[in-house]
N, C-alpha and C positions, 0 to 999 in steps of 0.2 A: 419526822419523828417515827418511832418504833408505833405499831399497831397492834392491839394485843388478838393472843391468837382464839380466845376467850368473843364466843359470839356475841351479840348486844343480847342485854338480856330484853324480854320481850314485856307487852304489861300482862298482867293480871297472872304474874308469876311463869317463869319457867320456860312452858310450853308451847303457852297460848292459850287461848278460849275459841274450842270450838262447839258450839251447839250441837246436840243431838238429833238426828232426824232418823223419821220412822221410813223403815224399808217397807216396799211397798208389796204388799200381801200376793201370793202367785196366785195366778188367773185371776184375777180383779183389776182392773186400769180403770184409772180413772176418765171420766169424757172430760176433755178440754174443748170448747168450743173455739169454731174459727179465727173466730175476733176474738182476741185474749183481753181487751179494755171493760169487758164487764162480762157477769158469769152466766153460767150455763142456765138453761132452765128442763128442771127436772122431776120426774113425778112417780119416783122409783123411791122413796124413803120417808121417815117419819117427819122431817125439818122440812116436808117441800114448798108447805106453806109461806115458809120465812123466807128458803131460797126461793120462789118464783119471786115475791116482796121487795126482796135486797135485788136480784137481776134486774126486773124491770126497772127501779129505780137507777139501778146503774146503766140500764142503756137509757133513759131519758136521758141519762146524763152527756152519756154519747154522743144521741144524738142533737141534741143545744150547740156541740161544743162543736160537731163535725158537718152538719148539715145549714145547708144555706136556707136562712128563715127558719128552725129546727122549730121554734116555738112554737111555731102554727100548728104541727104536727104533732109534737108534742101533747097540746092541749088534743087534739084528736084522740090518740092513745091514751090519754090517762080518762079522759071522758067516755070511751067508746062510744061516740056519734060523731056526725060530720061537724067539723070548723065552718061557721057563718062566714065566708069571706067579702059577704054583703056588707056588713056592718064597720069593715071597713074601708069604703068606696067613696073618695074624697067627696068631696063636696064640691059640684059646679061654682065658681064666680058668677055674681049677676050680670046680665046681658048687659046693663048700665055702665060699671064699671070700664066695661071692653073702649070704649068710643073716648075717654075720657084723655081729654088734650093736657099736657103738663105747660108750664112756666113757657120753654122753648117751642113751642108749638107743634109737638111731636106726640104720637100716640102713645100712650102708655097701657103697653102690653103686659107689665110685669105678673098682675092676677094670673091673667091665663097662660103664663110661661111657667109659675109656677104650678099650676094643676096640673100641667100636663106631665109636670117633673113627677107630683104624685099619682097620676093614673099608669107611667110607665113602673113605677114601685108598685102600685099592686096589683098589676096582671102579672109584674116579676113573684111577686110574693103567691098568687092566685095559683101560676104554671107549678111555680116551686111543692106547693100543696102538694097538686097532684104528681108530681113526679117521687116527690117524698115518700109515697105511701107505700109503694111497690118496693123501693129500696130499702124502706124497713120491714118490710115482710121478708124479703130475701137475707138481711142482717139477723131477723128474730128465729129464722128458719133455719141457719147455718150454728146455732148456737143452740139449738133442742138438743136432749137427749136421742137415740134413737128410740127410745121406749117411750119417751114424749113426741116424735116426731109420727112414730104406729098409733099412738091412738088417734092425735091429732087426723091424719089420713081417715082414721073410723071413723070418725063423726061425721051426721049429715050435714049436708051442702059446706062436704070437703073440698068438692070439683068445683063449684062455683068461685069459694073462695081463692083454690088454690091458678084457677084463668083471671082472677082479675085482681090477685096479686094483694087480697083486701088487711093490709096489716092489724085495722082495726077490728075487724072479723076476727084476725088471728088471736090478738090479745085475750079476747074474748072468750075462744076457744077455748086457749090454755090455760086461762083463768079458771074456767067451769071443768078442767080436767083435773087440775090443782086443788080446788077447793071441794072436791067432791070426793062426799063422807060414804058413800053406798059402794062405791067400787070399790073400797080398802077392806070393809067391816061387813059382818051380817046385818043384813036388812032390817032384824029388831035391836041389834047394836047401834043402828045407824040413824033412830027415830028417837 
């Protein structure tokens, strides 16, 4: 058959629909952090409240979704204190149990085949803590503004934090940089 020479017509009349998008202002770039899965954190405008809020909540998210046992740390960062990882330390089988003969006249091991399945989960779980912690300081630190990333540096016992990688330190940090009403405002503005 004949094809007409007449183009398909397209929807929403005509042309098309294309959205407008705003060009972006000269000498002004925006900071994209490293990681594009959850946003920046920054301490340079009036919403930073909200943005530090929405970021951190999106990288918890992150980290849940990316990190091996994320929870544990998780709970570390939203707390700022250390995760008890005592509290969950299996429970010994009683010595009685151990010796106990079945039906065939065979030892039955199975109590303590199973603890030991869960003492190798939580020193897996226990290691994973700490290794977690430095990886999300390096994740939280690659996503700062650089105007968030100078002050952070100014604050005391920056070098402590920044040797031993302390991400819960960091939260911390930038928490008390973000929510703080005296470095924006005059000091009788700010009372």
């Amino acid at each position: 058959g004949k094809q007409s020479k007449r183009p398909a017509r397209r929807r929403f009349g005509g042309r098309g629909f294309r959205p407008r998008t705003a060009a972006p202002r000269a000498g002004l770039e925006k900071f994209v952090g490293k990681i594009a899965t959850f946003g920046t954190f920054d301490c340079s405008g009036p919403g930073q409240a909200d943005q530090y809020a929405k970021s951190l909540r999106e990288f918890l998210d992150y980290v849940r979704l990316k990190y091996e046992f994320g929870d544990d740390i998780c709970w570390q960062l939203e707390n700022t204190k250390a995760y008890d990882m005592k509290k969950h330390m299996p429970k010994a089988p009683e010595k009685k149990k151990y010796g106990v003969v079945d039906s065939s006249g065979e030892y039955d091991r199975s109590e303590e085949m199973l603890w030991n399945i869960d003492m190798k989960t939580y020193a897996k779980r226990r290691d994973y803590l700490k290794s977690n912690g430095p990886r999300a300081y390096t994740e939280l630190k690659q996503n700062c503004t650089p105007l968030m990333w100078t002050k952070v540096e100014s604050q005391p016992g920056y070098k402590i934090m920044n040797d031993a990688r302390d991400s819960t330190k960091f939260i911390e940090v930038m928490k008390g940089i973000t929510f703080k009403f005296e470095g924006r405002k005059k000091k009788t503005l700010a009372l």
